[in-house]
Phi, psi and omega in degrees: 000299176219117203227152199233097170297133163241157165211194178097322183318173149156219178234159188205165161296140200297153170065063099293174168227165151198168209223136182268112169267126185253145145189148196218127187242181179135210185243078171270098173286330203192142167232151200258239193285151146229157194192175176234135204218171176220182171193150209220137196295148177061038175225176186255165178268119197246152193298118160264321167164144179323174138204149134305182166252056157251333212117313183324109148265159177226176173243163164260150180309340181266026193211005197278159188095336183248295214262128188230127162298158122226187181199137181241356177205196179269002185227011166224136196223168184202160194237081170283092187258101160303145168032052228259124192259168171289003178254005154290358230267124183193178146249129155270133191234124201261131160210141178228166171259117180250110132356124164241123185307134185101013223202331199299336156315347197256359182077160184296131163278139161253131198243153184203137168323189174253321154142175180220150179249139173214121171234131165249140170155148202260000000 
């Protein structure tokens, strides 16, 4: 029905970069905020950052600065993760809130990728 791709992961070096791909298909009337969140074994999952379909963004306070959300269209959101430490080392995972055609009574749904593994370490 509606599915959220992620792609871009992979291992990089401390201070390295890569960059995170979204793209989301389906029976879509609209999609609202996307964002990206991640988890690290035996820890919980957490926001790394927003974007609205206004624009609007937020950070979690360990990424800010490093790290750039965009959206170049209404279904794609991307992740620039900069000057990247080992303790980014998580799976990231893309989620929006959707509109679903067929659906729109129920209001925005939130939907989530399947994860992505991004490992830092030399």
């Amino acid at each position: 029905q509606v599915q959220l791709v992620e792609s871009g992961g992979g291992l990089v070096q401390p201070g390295g970069s890569l960059r995170l791909s979204c793209a989301a298909s389906g029976s879509i009337f609209s999609i609202n905020a996307m964002g990206w969140y991640r988890q690290a074994p035996g820890k919980q999952r957490e926001l790394v950052a927003a974007i609205t379909s206004g624009g609007s963004t937020k950070y979690a306070d360990s990424v800010k600065g490093r790290f750039t959300i965009s959206r170049d269209n209404a279904k794609m959101v991307y992740l620039q993760m900069n000057s990247l430490k080992p303790e980014d080392t998580a799976v990231y995972y893309c989620n929006a809130e959707i509109e679903v055609l067929g659906d729109i009574l129920l209001g925005p749904r939130n939907f989530w990728g399947q994860g992505t593994q991004v490992t830092v370490s030399s």
